[in-house]
C-alpha positions, 0 to 999 in steps of 0.5 A: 883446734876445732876438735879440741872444742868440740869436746870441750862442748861435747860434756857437761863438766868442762861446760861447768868447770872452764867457766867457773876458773875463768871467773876466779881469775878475773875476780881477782884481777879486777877487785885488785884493780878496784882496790888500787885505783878507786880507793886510793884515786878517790882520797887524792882527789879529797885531799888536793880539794882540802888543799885548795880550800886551805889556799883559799881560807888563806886568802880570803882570811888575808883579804879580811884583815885588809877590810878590817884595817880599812874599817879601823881607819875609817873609825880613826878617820871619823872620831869625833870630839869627846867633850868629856875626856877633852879629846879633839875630833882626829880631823882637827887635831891633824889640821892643828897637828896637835900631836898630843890630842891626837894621842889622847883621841886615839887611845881608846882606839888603839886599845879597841884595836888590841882585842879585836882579833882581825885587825890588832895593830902593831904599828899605827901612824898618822902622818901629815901632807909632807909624810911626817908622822905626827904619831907613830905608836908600836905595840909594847911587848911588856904594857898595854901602852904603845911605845911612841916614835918621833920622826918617823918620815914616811915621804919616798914610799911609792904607797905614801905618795900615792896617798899623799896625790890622791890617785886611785888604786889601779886594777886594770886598765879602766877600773880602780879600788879607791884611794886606800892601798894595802901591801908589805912594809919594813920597819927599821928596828933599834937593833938595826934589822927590819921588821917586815909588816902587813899594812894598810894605808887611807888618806885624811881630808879635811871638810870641803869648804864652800867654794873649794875641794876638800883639803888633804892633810895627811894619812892613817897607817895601819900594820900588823908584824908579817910573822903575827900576820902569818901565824893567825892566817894559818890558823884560820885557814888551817894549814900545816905550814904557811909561806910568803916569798918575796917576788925572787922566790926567797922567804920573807916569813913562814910558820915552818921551822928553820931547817924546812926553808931550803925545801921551801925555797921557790926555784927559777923554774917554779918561778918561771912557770908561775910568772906564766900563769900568773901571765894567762891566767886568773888570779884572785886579787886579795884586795878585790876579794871582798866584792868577789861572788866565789861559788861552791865549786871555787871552794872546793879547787885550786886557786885559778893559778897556782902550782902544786908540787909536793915536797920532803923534809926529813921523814915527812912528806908535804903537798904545797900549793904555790900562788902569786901574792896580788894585794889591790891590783899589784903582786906582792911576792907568793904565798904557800900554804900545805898539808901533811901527806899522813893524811892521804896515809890515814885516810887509807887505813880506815878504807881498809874495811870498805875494800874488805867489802869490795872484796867480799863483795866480788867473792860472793859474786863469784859464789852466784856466778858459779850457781848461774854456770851450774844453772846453765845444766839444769835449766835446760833440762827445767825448759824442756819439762815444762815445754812438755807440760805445756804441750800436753796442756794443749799450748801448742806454741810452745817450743825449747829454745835450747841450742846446745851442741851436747845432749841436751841440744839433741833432746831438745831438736828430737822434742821440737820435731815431735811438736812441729806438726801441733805447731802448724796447725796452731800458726794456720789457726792465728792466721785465720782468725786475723783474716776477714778477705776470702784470697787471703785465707784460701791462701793461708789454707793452701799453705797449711795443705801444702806442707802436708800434701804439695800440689794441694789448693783451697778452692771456695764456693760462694753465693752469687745473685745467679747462683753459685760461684768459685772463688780462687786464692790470689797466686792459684796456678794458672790452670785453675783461672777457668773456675773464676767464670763458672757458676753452679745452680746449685751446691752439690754438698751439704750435711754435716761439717764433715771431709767427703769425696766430691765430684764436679765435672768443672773441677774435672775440666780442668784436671783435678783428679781428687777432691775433698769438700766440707759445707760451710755452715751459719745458723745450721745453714749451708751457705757455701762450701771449701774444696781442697783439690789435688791433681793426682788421683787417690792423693789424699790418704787415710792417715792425711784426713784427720789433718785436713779435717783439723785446717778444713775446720778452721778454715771453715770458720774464718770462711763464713766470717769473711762471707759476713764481713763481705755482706756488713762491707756491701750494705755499707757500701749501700749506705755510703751511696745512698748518703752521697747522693743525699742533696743535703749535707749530713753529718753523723757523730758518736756519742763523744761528739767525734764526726765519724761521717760526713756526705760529699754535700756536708764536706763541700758546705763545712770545708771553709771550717774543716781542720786539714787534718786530724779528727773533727768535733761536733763542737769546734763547728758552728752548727748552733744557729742564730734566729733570723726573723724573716717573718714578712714572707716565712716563719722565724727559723735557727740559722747558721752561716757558714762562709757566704752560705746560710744553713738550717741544721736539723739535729736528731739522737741515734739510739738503741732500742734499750735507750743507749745513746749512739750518736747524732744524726745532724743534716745541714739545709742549704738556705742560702737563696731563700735567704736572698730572695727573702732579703730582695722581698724585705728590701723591696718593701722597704724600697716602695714604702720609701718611696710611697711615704713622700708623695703621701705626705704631700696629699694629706698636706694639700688636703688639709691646706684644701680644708683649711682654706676653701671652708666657705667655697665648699659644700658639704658634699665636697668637703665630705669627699676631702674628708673621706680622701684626708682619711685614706691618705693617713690610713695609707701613711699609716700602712707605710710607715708599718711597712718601713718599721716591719723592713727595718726590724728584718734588718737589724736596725732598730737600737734600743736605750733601756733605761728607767722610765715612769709609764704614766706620762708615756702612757698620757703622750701616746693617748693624748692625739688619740682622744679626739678619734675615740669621742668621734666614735663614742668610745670612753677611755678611762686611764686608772694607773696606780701612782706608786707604779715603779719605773720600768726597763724600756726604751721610751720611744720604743715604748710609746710607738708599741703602745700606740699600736695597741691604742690604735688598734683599739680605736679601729676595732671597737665602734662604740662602748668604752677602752680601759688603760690599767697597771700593776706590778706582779712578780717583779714585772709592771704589766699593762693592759688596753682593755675594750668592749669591742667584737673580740677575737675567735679562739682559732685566730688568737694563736696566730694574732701576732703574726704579720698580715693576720686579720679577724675574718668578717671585720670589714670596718673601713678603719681595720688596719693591714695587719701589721701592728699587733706585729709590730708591737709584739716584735718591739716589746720584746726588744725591749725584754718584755712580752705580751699576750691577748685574752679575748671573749668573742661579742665581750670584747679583749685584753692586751696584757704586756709586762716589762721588767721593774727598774730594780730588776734590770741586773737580771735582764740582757741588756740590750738585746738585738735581733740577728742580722743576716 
């Protein structure tokens, strides 16, 4: 067996002709296959989805006419009185039992019955409580008049009584359909047979009265003929034969002729099984159907229980559908409804083209499957051509993939052969260059070596800080370890990159006998060099060099790289220790914002914050700081609170020379103590200027108790050292309460109500205690407001006590001369200025004015303050978003200007704005 596929595989045409027969045969076994069972599967499956849908127009037409004979009762049962005609409303005439006016008001009824199609009585009956009929009209197959029954006794029938009791249709244990009921009647004819119609029955109640339950007076009977019935539900639903059985199986009425009822007739086994199903399965009611939600998928299969079965008469073949009759909760009998098999027939004489296509389809292909087996011959003979243009091309990885056993198999292992050598020296190339570790790549070169002479070993020589060193691949022999301790003073070759004997009595020691070196070479500077080394004497021949020369170069190449990435990995090892050591935390970004570098100090400040994974933003941490004024001992500074610990962040760009924009720089300053020692500073005053404030207040009480009471017992020199202690003691109180504002406004606890206020009468309140100091000192104050001057956005308190600072400052510092109050609007905003003839302010002091504990130097009044107010004021006109600045001639005197927003601006203002507590 083997031999025989040997030669089968040894020439090319039984690789061509096997193939092609065996797929001619399997064309036609599977396009017969097809054919046979797609096709015919396909208009099957189409024609029992017709059939199911005929049953089910069937009965949903059959459910129809029930809706519809409920409606025409209802319309019956509702007629009123036509005045016009003489015609009694129906309810009265039955409550009469006035037979006559029952016929004339239910003429026009009976006619409007006629014509509409789903309803189109042929029996209608009204009958009283006992079941006597008070009319019974049937359609007249001669005239449009009805002919008309007298005596017609309905008592006895289980549907009539039930009407006549009131019970409610059943469907179920719990649950009912109301108090009309549909099913089958038989009428007994003149000729003495019985006439089975389909009828639909409602009960008539007479209007309640006020203290009693509606009164039943009798019924409405509504029937159509069985076998009318029938022809129209065929119609509608389509089907080629129609069939009701009563609950034995034997035909009550069908549209098929005579001769097909022995086919027709429902056996005991089909019986049996459609007893078992109707037992376990769903079946559609045909009085609830209306209120059923029937889904596309419903409409297109087989009633829930039902029996399929086909049947033959004669030459024709018909598929039926057999399902249980279940009218308002009750089974009636079956009903049957089928097709004509000649469709199935039809159907597959028109797919006689489709299948001409499926065939014409396989045979062509089987035309290109044949192509593709021929294909097989050349293609290979195409690869190895091209594999041959590629490698002359210099695309050396390219190689025949052909693994045949004939003779292009063995054309293609003698090309792969001639290629192999080209290959190696490709591979080792790629290898290199993925390579920046200097084990690694005398590995990868002792390899390639290897392949050409065994026993052959890469040895590197490197510079060191004390000169020169070997360096070794990871698994060198171990005669070769010696050379990893040894250094050289110096590198014994250099020149040109070129393979040349080479001699070192280290190598010798260690019983290298023959050795080739080449300089490795940056910038035209030898800057070490690679050694292949050999134990055996005069190994390496003259035909070997030219490939040695080839791996040398390329291993020279990946060798200075990794030299340069050793050097890179050093000088950032440098920067990482440097920066580890930094006290504060630094954090460096990328021009995306990612952190790609974070100190030890800025990962122990920041880890409160950190994600426990994934990449970090310069924007998802906190490092945009809230101003804390801490200006009682420092300046205002941007600080960031990170846990319990208070951060400065300083933040610098990293750029390029030509300006493009790296990344950011960003160092975190722990100022946490400082914060708390400048927090015990802050408290400490307030704490003293406390506890200063009361004894102070019981001294200046006293004293002007003192002054007050004891005039006549003191002299003038007496009440001269009161006075001047009166005066220390509020100039004191003053100092205090400065210091109490200054500890208040550190913490945060100054609240501002903006609202609209006129400055006039605030001006007028802070100047009003104030006069009597400035006529004590000859000072003139003149007060010149606009009266239009508009409301402002302050706090009125606030206002009054930065004002008052500035007035208080202007009775200290100006000994004589005269104080100016003005006003005015500009730009939206209402200044306001305190202007004096006093000393002025030297131009190097004004810059720093406003800051705390800031005196004119060489003012030594008795009255100066402690350098506090003008801070103060600064600090609480800005609360309130206003601002202000000083102008000063020095021996001219000085303008304190401040503005505050106009009332109708205050949409544009932040609202409240607060310091930041810390």
């Amino acid at each position: 067996m083997r031999q025989v596929i040997r030669i089968l595989r040894s020439r090319i045409q039984y690789t061509i002709i096997l193939p092609y027969l065996l797929l001619m045969i399997m064309v036609m076994l599977v396009g017969s296959g097809i054919a046979m069972t797609l096709v015919a599967g396909s208009w099957q499956e189409r024609f029992n989805n017709q059939l199911g849908q005929v049953a089910r127009n069937f009965a949903e037409t059959l459910a129809l006419r029930e809706i519809s004979n409920i409606a025409y009762l209802g319309q019956i049962v509702f007629t009123a009185a036509n005045a016009d005609t003489g015609a009694p409303a129906v309810v009265e005439a039955m409550a009469q039992r006035d037979q006559n006016g029952l016929a004339l008001a239910l003429r026009g009824l009976w006619t409007l019955g006629q014509s509409n199609e789903n309803v189109s009585p042929d029996r209608l009956i009204v009958f009283d409580a006992t079941g006597l009929a008070l009319l019974d009209w049937e359609r007249a197959s001669s005239s449009d008049a009805p002919i008309r029954y007298v005596g017609t006794n309905l008592s006895g029938l289980p549907f009539i009584d039930q009407v006549l009791r009131g019970v409610q249709t059943p469907i179920g244990d719990s649950d009912v359909l109301g108090d009309k009921y549909s099913g089958l009647i038989a009428f007994r004819q003149s000729d003495g047979s019985d006439t089975l119609h389909f009828f639909t029955v409602a009960p008539v109640y007479a209007r309640a009265s006020d203290n009693g339950a509606p009164q039943l007076l009798g019924g409405v009977l509504v029937g159509q003929r069985l076998d009318r019935t029938l022809t129209f539900l065929q119609d509608r639903s389509q089907a080629a034969l129609t069939v009701l059985f009563d609950r034995n199986g034997e035909p009550l009425a069908t549209t098929a002729p005579a001769s097909f009822l022995p086919a027709l007739r429902l056996d005991a086994a089909q019986l049996n099984m459609l007893a078992e199903i109707n037992e376990h399965g769903t079946c559609l009611d045909i009085g609830n159907l209306s209120g059923r939600v029937v889904t596309p998928v419903e409409r297109v299969s087989l009633p829930a229980c039902s029996l399929l079965t086909t049947i033959r008469v004669g030459d024709y073949e018909y598929q039926m559908v057999y399902a249980p009759l279940i009218i308002r909760g009750s089974q009636s009998g079956y009903f049957a409804v089928g097709l004509s098999r000649d469709f199935i027939l039809s159907a597959w004489a028109s797919s006689r083209n489709a299948v001409i296509g499926v065939t014409a389809t396989l045979a062509i292909a089987a035309v290109l499957v044949g192509y593709w087996v021929a294909r097989r011959i050349t293609r290979p003979l195409d690869e190895l051509v091209a594999v041959a243009d590629a490698v002359s091309a210099g695309q050396l990885d390219r190689r025949s993939t052909i693994a045949e056993e004939n003779e292009l198999g063995r054309l293609s292992l003698a090309f792969n052969q001639m290629t192999a050598h080209l290959l190696h020296l490709y591979q080792t190339s790629r290898q290199l260059n993925r390579e920046l570790r200097i084990e690694s790549i005398l590995e990868i070169a002792t390899a390639s070596a290897a392949d050409l002479l065994p026993q052959t070993e890469a040895i590197a020589v490197v510079p060191s800080p004390d000169g020169w060193r070997f360096r070794l691949r990871a698994h060198t022999p171990f005669g070769y370890a010696p050379l990893a301790s040894q250094r050289l003073a110096s590198l014994p070759i250099n020149g040109e990159s070129q393979l040349a004997p080479y001699t070192d009595p280290n190598l010798t020691a260690i019983g290298i006998a023959s050795a080739l070196a080449v300089p490795l070479q940056q910038e035209q500077q030898t800057v070490g060099a690679l050694i292949f080394a050999h134990p055996e004497p005069g190994a390496f021949a003259t035909a070997l060099l030219p490939h040695l020369q080839a791996i040398a170069n390329m291993t020279a190449v990946a060798l200075v790289n990794a030299l340069l990435y050793e050097a890179a990995q050093y000088d950032a090892e440098q920067r990482r220790a440097i920066l580890a050591s930094i006290g504060d935390g630094v954090i460096v970004s990328d021009a995306r914002g990612r952190v790609v570098l974070l100190n030890p100090t800025a990962r122990q400040i920041l880890q409160p914050i950190l994600p426990a994974s994934g990449e970090v933003y310069l924007h998802n941490l906190p490092l945009n700081g809230s101003e804390v004024r801490s200006e009682l001992f420092g300046r205002p500074e941007q600080i960031v609170k990170v846990g319990d610990r208070f951060l400065t962040v300083s933040r610098a760009p990293v750029r390029l020379p030509d300006g493009h924009l790296l990344g950011e720089v960003i160092v975190l300053h722990d100022v946490t103590l400082s914060m708390q020692v400048d927090r015990a500073k802050t408290d400490f005053i307030a704490t003293i200027s406390h506890e200063l404030r009361t004894p102070l207040t019981i001294v200046r009480g006293y004293i002007d108790l003192i002054l007050r009471q004891a005039t006549p017992a003191l002299d003038a020199e007496q009440r001269e050292m009161l006075e001047q202690v009166r005066q220390s003691a509020v100039a004191m109180t003053h100092l205090v309460n400065n210091a109490i504002m200054v500890a208040n406004l550190d913490a945060g606890q100054i609240e501002t109500n903006l609202q609209p206020i006129a400055l006039a009468p605030v001006v007028e309140a802070v100047l009003r205690p104030l006069q009597a100091a400035f006529r004590e000192r000859g000072v003139q104050v003149t007060l010149a407001l606009p009266d239009d001057l508009p409301f402002v956005m302050a706090d009125r308190e606030l206002l009054k006590h930065a004002l008052g600072q500035l007035l208080d400052n202007a009775r200290r510092y100006v000994p004589q001369g005269r104080v100016l109050i003005s006003a005015g609007v500009d730009a939206g905003e209402v200044w306001i200025a305190v202007s004096d003839t006093g000393p002025g302010i030297p131009e190097e002091v004004i810059g720093r004015l406003f800051t705390r504990f800031q005196r004119v130097d060489g003012n030594n009044s008795p009255q100066r303050g402690g350098g506090l107010g003008l801070a103060i004021t600064r600090q609480l006109i800005e609360l309130q978003g206003g601002s202000i600045r000083v102008t000063s001639t020095p021996g001219q005197g000085s303008t304190f200007t401040v503005r505050l927003r106009c009332a109708q601006e205050q949409s544009r203002a932040v609202a409240g704005q607060q310091p930041t507590r810390s």
